[in-house]
C-alpha beads as a LAMMPS data file, in Angstrom:
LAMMPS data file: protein, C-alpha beads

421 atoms
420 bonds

1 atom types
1 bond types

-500.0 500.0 xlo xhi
-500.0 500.0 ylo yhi
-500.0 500.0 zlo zhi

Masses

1 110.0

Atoms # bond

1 1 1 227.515 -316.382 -182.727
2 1 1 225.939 -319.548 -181.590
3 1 1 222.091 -320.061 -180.160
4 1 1 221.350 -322.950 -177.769
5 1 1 217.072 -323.722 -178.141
6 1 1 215.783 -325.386 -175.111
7 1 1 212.858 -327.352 -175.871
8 1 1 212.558 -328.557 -179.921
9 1 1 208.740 -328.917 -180.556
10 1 1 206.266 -326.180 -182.637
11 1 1 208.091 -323.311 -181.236
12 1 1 211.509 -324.416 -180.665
13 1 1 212.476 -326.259 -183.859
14 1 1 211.244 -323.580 -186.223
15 1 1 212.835 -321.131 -184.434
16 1 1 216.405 -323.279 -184.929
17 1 1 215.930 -323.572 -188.263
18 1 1 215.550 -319.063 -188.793
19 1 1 218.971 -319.053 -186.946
20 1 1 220.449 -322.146 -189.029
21 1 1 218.968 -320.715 -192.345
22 1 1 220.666 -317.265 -191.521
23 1 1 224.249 -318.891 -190.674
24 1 1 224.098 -318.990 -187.219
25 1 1 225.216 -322.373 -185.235
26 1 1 222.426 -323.512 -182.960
27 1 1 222.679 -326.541 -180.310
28 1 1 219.343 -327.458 -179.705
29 1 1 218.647 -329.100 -175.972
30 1 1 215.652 -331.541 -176.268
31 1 1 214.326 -334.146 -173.240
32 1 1 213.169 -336.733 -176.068
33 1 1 215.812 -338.743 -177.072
34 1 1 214.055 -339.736 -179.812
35 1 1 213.475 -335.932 -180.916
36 1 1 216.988 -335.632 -180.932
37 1 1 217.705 -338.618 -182.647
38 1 1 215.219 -337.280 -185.840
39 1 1 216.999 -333.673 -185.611
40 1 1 220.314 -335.222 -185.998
41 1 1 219.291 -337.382 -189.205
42 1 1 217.629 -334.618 -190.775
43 1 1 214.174 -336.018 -190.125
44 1 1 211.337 -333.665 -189.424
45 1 1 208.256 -333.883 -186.788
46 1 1 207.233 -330.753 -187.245
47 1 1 204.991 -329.814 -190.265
48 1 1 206.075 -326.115 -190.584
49 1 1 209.673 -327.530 -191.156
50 1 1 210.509 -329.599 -194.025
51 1 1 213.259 -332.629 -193.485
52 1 1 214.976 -331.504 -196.317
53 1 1 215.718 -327.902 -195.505
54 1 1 216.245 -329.913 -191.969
55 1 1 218.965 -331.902 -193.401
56 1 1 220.727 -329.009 -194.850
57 1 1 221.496 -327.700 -191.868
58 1 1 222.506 -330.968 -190.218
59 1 1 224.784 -331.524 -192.605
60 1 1 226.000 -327.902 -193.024
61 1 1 227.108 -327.967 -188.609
62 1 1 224.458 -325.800 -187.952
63 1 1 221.943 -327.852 -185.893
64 1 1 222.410 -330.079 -183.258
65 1 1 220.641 -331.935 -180.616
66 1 1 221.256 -333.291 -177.753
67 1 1 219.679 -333.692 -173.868
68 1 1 223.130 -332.353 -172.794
69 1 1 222.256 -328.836 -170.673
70 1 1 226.439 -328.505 -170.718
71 1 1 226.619 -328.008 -174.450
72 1 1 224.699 -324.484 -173.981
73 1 1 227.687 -323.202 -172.183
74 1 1 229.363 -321.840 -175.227
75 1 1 226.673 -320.224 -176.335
76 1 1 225.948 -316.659 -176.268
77 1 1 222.271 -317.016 -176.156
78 1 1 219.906 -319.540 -174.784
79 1 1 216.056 -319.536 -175.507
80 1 1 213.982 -321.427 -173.822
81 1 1 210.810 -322.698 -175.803
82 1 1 208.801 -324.997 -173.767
83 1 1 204.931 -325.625 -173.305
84 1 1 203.225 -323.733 -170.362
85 1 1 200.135 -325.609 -170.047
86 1 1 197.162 -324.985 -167.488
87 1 1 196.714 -327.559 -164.921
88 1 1 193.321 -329.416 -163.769
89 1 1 192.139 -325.879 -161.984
90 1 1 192.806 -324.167 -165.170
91 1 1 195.990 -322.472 -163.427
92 1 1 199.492 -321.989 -165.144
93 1 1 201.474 -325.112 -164.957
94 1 1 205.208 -323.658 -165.546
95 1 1 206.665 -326.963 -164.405
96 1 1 208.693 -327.680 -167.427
97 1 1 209.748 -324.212 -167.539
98 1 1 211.760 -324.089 -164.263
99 1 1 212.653 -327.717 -163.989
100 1 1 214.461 -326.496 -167.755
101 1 1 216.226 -323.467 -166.240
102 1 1 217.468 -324.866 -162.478
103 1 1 218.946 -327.111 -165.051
104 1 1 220.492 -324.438 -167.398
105 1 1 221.767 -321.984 -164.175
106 1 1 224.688 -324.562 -163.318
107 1 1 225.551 -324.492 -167.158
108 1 1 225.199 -320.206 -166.900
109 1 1 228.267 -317.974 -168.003
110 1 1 228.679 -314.478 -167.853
111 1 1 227.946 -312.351 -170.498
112 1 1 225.046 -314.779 -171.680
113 1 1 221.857 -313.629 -172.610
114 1 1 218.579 -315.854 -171.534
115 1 1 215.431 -315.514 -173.087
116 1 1 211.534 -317.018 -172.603
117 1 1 209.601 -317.042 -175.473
118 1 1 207.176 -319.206 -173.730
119 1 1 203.601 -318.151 -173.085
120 1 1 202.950 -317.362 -169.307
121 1 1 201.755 -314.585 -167.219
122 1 1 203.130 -310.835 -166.553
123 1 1 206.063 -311.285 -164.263
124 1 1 206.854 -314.581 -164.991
125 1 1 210.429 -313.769 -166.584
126 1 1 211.291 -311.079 -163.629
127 1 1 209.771 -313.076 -160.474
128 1 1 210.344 -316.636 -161.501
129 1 1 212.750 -316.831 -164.252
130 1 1 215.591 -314.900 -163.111
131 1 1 215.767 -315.986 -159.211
132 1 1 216.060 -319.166 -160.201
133 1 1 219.337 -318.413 -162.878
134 1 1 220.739 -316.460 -160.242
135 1 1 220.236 -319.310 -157.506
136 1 1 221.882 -321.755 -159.886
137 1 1 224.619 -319.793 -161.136
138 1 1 226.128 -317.335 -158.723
139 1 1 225.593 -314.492 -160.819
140 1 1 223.269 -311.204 -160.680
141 1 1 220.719 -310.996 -163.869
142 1 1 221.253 -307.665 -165.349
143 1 1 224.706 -307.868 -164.191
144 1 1 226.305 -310.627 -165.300
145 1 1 224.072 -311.892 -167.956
146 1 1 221.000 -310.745 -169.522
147 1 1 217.658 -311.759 -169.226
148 1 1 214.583 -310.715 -171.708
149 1 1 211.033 -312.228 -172.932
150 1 1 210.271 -312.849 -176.531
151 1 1 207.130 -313.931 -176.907
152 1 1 206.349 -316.579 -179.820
153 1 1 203.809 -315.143 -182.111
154 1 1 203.624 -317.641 -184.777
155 1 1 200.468 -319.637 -186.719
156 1 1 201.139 -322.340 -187.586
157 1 1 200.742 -323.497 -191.352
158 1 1 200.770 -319.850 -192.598
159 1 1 203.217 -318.916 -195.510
160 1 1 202.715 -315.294 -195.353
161 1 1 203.775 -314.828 -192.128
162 1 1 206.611 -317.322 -190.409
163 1 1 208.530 -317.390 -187.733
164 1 1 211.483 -315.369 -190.072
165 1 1 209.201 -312.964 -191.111
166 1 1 206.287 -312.225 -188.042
167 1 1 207.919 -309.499 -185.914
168 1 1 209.768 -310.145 -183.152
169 1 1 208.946 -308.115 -179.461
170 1 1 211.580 -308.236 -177.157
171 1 1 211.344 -306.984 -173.760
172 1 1 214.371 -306.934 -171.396
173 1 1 215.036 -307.184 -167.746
174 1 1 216.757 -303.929 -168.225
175 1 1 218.143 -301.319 -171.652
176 1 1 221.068 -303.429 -171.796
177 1 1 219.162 -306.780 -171.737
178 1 1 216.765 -305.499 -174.512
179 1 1 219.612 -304.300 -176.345
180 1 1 221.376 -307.721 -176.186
181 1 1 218.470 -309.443 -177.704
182 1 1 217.772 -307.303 -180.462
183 1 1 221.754 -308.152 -181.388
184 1 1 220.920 -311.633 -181.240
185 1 1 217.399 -312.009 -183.231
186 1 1 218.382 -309.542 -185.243
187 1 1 220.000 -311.240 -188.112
188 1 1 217.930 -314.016 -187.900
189 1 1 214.176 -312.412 -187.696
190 1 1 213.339 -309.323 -190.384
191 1 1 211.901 -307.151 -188.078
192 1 1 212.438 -307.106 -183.893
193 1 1 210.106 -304.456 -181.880
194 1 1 211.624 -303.564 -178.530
195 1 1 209.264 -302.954 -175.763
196 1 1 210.114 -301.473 -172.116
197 1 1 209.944 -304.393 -169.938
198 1 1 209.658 -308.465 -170.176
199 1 1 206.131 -307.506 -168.342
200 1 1 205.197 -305.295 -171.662
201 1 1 206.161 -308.341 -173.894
202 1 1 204.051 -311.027 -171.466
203 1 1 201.595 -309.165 -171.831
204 1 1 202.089 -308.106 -175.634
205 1 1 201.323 -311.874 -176.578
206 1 1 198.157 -312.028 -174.036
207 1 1 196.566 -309.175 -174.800
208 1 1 196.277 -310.946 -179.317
209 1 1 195.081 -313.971 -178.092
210 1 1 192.696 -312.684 -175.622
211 1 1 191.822 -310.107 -178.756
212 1 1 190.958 -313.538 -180.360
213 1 1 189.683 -315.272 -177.679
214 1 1 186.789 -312.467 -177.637
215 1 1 186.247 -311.903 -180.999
216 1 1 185.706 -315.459 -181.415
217 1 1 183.231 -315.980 -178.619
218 1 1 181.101 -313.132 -179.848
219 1 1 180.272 -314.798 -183.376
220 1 1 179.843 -318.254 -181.440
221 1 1 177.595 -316.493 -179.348
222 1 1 175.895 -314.788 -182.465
223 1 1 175.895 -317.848 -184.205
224 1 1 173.637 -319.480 -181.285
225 1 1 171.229 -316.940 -181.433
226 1 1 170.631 -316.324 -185.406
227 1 1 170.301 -320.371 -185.290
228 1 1 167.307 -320.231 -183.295
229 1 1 166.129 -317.210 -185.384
230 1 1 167.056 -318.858 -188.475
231 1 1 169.320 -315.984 -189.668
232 1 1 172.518 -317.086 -191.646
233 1 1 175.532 -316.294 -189.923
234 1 1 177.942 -317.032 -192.148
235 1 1 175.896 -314.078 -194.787
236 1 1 175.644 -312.082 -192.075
237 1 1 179.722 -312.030 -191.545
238 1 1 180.489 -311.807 -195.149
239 1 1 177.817 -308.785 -195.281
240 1 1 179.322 -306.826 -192.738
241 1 1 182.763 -307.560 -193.770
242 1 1 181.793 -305.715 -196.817
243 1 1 182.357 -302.127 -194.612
244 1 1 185.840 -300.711 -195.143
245 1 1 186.165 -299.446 -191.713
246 1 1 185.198 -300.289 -187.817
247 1 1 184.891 -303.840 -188.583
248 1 1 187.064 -306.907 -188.476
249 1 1 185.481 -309.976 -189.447
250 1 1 185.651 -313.166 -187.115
251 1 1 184.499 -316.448 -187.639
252 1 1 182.890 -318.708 -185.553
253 1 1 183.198 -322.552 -185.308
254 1 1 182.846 -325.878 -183.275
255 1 1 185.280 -324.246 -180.548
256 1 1 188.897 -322.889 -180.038
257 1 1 192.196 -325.150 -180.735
258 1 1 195.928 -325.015 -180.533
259 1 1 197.945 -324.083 -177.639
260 1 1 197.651 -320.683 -177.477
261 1 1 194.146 -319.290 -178.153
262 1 1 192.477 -321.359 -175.568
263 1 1 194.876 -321.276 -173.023
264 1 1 196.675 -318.303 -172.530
265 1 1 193.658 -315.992 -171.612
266 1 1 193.439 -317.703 -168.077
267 1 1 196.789 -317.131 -167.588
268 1 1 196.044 -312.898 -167.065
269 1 1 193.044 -314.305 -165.106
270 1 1 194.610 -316.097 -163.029
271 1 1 197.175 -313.366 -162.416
272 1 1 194.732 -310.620 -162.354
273 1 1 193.115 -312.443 -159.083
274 1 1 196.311 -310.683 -157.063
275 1 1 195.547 -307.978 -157.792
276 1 1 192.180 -308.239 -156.636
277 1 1 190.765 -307.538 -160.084
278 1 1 188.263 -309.825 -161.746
279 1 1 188.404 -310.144 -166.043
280 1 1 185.303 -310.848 -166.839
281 1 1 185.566 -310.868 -170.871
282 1 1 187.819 -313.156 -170.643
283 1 1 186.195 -315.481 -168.539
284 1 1 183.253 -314.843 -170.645
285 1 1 184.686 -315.641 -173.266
286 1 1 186.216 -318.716 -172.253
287 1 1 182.605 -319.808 -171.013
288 1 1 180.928 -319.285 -174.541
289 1 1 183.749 -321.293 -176.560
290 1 1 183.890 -323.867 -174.297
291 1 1 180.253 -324.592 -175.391
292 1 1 180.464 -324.712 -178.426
293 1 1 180.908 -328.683 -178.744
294 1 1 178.383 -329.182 -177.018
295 1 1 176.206 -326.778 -179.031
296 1 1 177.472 -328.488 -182.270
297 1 1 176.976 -332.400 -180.678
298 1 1 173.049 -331.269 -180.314
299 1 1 173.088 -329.595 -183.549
300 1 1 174.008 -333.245 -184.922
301 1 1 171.049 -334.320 -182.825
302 1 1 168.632 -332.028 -184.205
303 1 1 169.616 -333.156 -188.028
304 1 1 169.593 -336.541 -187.151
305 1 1 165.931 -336.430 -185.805
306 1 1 164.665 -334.632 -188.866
307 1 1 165.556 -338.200 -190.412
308 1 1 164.443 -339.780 -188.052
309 1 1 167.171 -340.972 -185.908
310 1 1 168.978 -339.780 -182.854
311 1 1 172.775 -340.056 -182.032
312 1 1 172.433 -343.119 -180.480
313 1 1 173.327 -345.888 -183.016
314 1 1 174.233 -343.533 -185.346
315 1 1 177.167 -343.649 -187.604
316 1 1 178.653 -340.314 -188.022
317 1 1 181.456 -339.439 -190.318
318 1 1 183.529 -335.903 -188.790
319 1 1 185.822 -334.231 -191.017
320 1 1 188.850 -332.530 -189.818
321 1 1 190.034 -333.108 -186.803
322 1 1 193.125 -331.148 -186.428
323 1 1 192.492 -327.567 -184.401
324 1 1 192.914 -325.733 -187.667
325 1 1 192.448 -326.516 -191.000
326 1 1 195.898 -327.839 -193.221
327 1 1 197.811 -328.929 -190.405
328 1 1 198.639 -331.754 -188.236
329 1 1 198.293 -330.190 -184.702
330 1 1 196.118 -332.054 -182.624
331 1 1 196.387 -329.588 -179.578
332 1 1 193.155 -328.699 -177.422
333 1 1 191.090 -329.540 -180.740
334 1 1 187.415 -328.738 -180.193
335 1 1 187.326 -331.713 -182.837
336 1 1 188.460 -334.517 -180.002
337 1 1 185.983 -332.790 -177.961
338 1 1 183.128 -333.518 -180.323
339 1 1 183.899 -337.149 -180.605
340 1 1 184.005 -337.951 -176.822
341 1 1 180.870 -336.393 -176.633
342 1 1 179.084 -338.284 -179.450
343 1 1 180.515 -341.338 -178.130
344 1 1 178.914 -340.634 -174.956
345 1 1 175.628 -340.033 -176.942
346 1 1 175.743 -344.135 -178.460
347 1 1 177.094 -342.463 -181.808
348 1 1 179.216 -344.780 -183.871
349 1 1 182.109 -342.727 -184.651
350 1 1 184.795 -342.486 -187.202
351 1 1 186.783 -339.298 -188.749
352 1 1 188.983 -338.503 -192.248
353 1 1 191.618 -336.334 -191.862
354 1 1 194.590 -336.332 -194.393
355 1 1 196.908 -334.518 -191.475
356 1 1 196.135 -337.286 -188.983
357 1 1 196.774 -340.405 -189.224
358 1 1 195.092 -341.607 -186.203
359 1 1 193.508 -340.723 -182.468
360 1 1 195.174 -343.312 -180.263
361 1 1 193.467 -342.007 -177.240
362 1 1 190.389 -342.947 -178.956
363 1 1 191.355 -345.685 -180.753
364 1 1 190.465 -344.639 -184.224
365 1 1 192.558 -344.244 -187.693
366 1 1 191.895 -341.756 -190.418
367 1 1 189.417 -343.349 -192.485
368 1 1 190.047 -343.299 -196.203
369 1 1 187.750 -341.302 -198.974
370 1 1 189.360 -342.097 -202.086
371 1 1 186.122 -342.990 -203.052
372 1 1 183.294 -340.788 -201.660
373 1 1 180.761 -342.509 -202.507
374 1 1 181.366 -344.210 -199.072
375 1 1 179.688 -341.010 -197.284
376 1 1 176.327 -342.325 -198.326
377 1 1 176.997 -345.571 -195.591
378 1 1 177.364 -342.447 -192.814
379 1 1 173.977 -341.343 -190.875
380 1 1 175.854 -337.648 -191.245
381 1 1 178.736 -336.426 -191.839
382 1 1 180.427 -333.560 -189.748
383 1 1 182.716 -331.038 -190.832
384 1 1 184.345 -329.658 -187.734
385 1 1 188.095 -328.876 -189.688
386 1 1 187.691 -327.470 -193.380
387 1 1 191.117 -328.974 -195.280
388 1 1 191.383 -327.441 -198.098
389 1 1 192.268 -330.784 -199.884
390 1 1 188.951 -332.088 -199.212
391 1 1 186.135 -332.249 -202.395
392 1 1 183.203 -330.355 -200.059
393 1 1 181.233 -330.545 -203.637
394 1 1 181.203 -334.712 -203.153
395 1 1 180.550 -334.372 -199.883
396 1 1 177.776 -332.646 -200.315
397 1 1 176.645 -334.926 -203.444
398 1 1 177.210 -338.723 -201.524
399 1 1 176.437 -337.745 -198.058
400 1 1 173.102 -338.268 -196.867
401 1 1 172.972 -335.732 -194.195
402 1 1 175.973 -332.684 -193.609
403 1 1 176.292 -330.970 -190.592
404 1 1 178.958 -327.984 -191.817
405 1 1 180.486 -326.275 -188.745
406 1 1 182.800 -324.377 -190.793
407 1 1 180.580 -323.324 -193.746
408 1 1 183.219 -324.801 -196.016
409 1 1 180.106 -325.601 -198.236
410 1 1 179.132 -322.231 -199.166
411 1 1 178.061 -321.806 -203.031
412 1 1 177.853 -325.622 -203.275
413 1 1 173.955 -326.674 -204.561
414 1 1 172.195 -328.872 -201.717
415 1 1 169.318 -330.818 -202.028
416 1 1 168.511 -329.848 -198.717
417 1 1 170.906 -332.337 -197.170
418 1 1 173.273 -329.493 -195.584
419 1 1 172.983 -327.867 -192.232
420 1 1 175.178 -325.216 -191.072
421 1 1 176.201 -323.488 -187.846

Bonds

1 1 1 2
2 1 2 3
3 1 3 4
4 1 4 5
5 1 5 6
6 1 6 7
7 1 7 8
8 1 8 9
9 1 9 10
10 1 10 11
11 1 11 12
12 1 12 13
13 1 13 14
14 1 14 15
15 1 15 16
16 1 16 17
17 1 17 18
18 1 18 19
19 1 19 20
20 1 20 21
21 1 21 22
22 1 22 23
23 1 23 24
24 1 24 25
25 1 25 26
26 1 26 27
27 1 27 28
28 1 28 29
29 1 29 30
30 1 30 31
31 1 31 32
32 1 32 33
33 1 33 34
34 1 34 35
35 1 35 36
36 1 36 37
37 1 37 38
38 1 38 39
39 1 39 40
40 1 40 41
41 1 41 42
42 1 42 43
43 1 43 44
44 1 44 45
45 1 45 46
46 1 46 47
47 1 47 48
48 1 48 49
49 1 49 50
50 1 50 51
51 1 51 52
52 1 52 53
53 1 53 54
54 1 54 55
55 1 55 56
56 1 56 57
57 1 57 58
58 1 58 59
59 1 59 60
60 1 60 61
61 1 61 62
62 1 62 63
63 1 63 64
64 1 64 65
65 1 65 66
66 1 66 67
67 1 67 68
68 1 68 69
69 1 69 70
70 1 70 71
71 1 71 72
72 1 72 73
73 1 73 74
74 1 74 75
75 1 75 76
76 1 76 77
77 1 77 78
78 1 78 79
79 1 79 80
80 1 80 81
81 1 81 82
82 1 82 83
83 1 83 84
84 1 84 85
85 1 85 86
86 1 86 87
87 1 87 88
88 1 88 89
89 1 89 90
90 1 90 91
91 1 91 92
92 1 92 93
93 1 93 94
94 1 94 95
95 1 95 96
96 1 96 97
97 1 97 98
98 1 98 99
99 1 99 100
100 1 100 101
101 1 101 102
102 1 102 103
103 1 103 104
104 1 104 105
105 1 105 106
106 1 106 107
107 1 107 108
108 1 108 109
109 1 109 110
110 1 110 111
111 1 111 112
112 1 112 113
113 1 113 114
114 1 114 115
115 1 115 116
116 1 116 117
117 1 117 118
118 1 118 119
119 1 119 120
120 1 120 121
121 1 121 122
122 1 122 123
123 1 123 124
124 1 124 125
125 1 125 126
126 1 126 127
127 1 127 128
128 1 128 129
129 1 129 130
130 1 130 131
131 1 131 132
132 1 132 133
133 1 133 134
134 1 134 135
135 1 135 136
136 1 136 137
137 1 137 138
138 1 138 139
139 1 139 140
140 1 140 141
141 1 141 142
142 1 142 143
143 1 143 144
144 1 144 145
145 1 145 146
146 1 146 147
147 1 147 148
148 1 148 149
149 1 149 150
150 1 150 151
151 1 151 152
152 1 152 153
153 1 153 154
154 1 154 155
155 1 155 156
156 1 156 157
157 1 157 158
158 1 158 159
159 1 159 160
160 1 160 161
161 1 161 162
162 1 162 163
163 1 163 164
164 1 164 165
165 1 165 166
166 1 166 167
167 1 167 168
168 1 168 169
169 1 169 170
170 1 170 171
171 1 171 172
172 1 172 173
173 1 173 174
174 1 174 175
175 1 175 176
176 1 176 177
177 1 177 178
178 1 178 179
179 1 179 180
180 1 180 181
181 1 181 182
182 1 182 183
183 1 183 184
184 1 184 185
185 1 185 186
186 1 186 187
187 1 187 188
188 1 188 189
189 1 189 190
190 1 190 191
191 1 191 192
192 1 192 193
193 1 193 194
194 1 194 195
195 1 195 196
196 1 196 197
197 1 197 198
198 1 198 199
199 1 199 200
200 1 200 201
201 1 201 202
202 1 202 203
203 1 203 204
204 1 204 205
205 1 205 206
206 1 206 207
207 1 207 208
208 1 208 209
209 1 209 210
210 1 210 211
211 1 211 212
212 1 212 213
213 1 213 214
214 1 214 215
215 1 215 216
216 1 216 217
217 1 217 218
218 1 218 219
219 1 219 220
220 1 220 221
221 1 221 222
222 1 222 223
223 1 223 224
224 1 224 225
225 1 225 226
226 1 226 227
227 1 227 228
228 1 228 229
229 1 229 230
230 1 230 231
231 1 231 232
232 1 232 233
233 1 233 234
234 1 234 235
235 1 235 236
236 1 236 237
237 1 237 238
238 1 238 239
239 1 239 240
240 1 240 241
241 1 241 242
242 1 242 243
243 1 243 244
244 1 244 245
245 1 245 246
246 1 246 247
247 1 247 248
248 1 248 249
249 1 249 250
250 1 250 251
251 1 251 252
252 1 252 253
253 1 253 254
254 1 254 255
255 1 255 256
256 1 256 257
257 1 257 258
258 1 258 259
259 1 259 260
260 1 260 261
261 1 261 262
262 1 262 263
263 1 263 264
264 1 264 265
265 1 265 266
266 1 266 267
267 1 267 268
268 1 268 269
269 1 269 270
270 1 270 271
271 1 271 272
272 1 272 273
273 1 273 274
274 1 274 275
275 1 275 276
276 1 276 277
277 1 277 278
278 1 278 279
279 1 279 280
280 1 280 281
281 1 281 282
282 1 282 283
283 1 283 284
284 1 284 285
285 1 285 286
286 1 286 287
287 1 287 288
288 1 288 289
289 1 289 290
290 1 290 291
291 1 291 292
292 1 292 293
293 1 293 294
294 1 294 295
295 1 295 296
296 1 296 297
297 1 297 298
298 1 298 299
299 1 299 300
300 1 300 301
301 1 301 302
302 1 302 303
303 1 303 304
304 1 304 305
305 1 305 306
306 1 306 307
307 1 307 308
308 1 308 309
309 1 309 310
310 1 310 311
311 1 311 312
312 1 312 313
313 1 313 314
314 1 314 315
315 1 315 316
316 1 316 317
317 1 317 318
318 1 318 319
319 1 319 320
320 1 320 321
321 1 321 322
322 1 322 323
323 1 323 324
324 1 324 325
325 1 325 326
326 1 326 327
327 1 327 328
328 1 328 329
329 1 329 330
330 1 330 331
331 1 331 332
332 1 332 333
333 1 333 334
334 1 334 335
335 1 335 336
336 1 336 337
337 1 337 338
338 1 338 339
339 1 339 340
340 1 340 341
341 1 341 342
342 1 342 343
343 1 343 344
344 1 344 345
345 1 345 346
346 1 346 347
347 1 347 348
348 1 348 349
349 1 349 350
350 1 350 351
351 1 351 352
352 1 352 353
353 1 353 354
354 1 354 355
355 1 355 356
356 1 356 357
357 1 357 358
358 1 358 359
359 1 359 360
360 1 360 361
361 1 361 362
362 1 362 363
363 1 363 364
364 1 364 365
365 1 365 366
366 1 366 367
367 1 367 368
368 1 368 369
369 1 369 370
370 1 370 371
371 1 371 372
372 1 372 373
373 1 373 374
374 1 374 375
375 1 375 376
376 1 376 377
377 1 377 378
378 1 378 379
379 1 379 380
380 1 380 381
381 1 381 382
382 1 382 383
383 1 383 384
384 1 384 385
385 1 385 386
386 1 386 387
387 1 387 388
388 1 388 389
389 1 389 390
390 1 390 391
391 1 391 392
392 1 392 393
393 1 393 394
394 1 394 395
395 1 395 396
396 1 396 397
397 1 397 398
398 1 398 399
399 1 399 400
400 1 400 401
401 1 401 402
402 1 402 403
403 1 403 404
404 1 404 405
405 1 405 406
406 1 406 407
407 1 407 408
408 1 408 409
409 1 409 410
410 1 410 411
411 1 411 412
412 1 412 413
413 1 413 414
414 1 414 415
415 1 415 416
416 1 416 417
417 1 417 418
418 1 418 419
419 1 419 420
420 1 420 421
């Protein structure tokens, strides 16, 4: 069997690597050059993949890249794993999607099966997907090849759960697409959950990150009020995490990150809108997350004031600015939100973050804190990303003022320098 992987970024490459590990040849089709240059040395971009294990399977023949669509056409399976982003009107943006398969359909044999593990809206696979392979290539989809959705349900930087072990729905064009796929992830992924149709898998992945979405914006929202009624939120979580039944604890936090959690919800919207139907939680939802940087920026400006000082001409110190904490991913980070929006205050900005290097768009480099006795030269210091390699106990001991959006100082003995959420 061989697997051709369109698209080799947080999705794609990890998903090479489960088909490499488990024997199975896989051509991966990347429009960086560059990307493909790195996959072919063995060099990793991608923090969930290490260059060594990389490297194994580069030299073992069992990844390749190239921008070549004509090297999928030996392949019994192609899997397209590109971003879906939303555009300025917060609508889905599946430009990179179809400009990937028009270019795939006149590289289409029968026989093949094509799958979309990207995130997008119900119908996407039937209505948009498959037209355009049967435009390019002549052939009838659930005819002459198969077509199915898979959606990608990783985190990234868990251990417990990766991409080998998270289970796998599949949802076919028709029985014999469904039962196509679950021959090809099957030796690859430990467990693969067939649903009915590629519009029971879209939706699969909207409806967990919606689940989130909500969740989330309900202890944001929480988290607003018990700050004005000076009620710990972070006790009152913990206290009602304590019952064994009927509730699943949710944190809040300076605002949503990553690609999927803060995206994918208006992509249902947005479809829901044919159907004349109007999802209000979601949209909700969206609202009160959205906010939260904002709520967080004038939390800063209420510490700073109790010393004294407003935000502007103030030097503040964030910590964390990846979306999540122990990784490198930079996407939709409520963190880069935070900083444009001090900077528009007159704050004097700078960040530590062992994952990131630096913020070109902002022209700022990870600060070091080998020393952090450095903290005290900071008007406050923000935690918006808790890394786990950080010493919060430090912080807390050389800063003059903390701002914790994350309550990664919990337990640690203030001298009334700390402010929370």
């Amino acid at each position: 069997m061989k697997i051709a992987v369109i698209g080799l970024g947080y999705v794609g490459l990890p998903l090479a690597m489960v088909f490499a590990e488990a024997g199975i040849e896989v051509v991966g089709v990347e429009a960086v050059a560059s990307r493909c240059d790195d996959v072919n040395a063995g060099r990793s971009y991608i923090q969930d993949v290490s260059g060594d294990a990389l490297g194994k399977m580069v030299d073992a023949g069992l990844i390749h890249a190239t921008m070549d669509y004509a090297a999928t056409e030996d392949c019994d399976a192609d899997i397209i794993c590109l971003p879906t982003p939303l555009n300025a009107n917060r609508e889905p943006d599946l430009t990179l999607v179809t400009d990937a398969t028009e270019k795939l359909a006149g590289h289409l044999r029968r026989g093949q099966l094509v799958t979309l593990e990207s995130t997008t809206y119900p119908g996407t696979t039937r209505e948009v997907l498959a037209p355009i392979l049967e435009r390019g290539s002549g052939l009838t989809a659930g005819v002459d090849f198969h077509v199915a959705f898979s959606p990608e349900r990783v985190d990234p930087g868990r251990t417990d759960y990766t991409t080998k072990s998270t289970p796998k729905v599949v949802g076919g064009l028709t029985p014999a697409c469904t039962a196509r796929a679950l021959q090809i992830y099957g030796p690859a992924i430990d467990h693969v959950v067939p649903v009915s149709t590629p519009e029971a898998a879209e939706m699969t992945k909207l409806l967990e990150n919606i689940f989130r979405s909500v969740n989330i914006a309900l202890m944001n929202e929480l988290a607003m009020l018990c700050d004005r009624m000076k009620v710990d939120i972070w006790e009152v979580i913990d206290a009602a995490a304590t019952k064994p039944f009927g509730f699943m604890k949710f944190q809040p936090g300076p605002g949503l990150g990553g690609h999927c959690i803060p995206i994918d919800p208006f992509y249902l919207s947005w479809k829901a809108r044919e159907f004349d139907f109007w999802t209000e939680f979601i949209e909700l939802a969206g609202k009160v997350n959205e906010n939260m940087p904002y709520f967080c920026v004038e939390k800063l400006h209420k510490a700073l004031n109790t010393r004294g000082k407003s935000l502007n001409g103030a030097r503040v110190l964030v910590l964390g600015v990846a979306y999540k904490a122990d990784i490198d991913d930079l996407r939709e980070s409520p963190a880069l939100k935070v900083i444009r929006l001090l900077r528009e205050h007159g704050a004097d900005v700078a960040y530590h973050d062992p994952y990131c290097a630096e913020l070109p768009a902002f022209g700022l480099r990870s600060v070091p804190l080998a020393d952090y006795r450095g903290l005290a030269d900071y008007d406050v210091v923000a935690i918006v990303t808790a890394h786990s390699a950080l010493d919060y106990r430090s912080v807390v001991n050389e800063a003059d003022l903390v701002v914790d959006f994350r309550n990664a100082t919990a337990g640690i003995p203030s001298a009334g320098n700390v402010w929370k959420l």
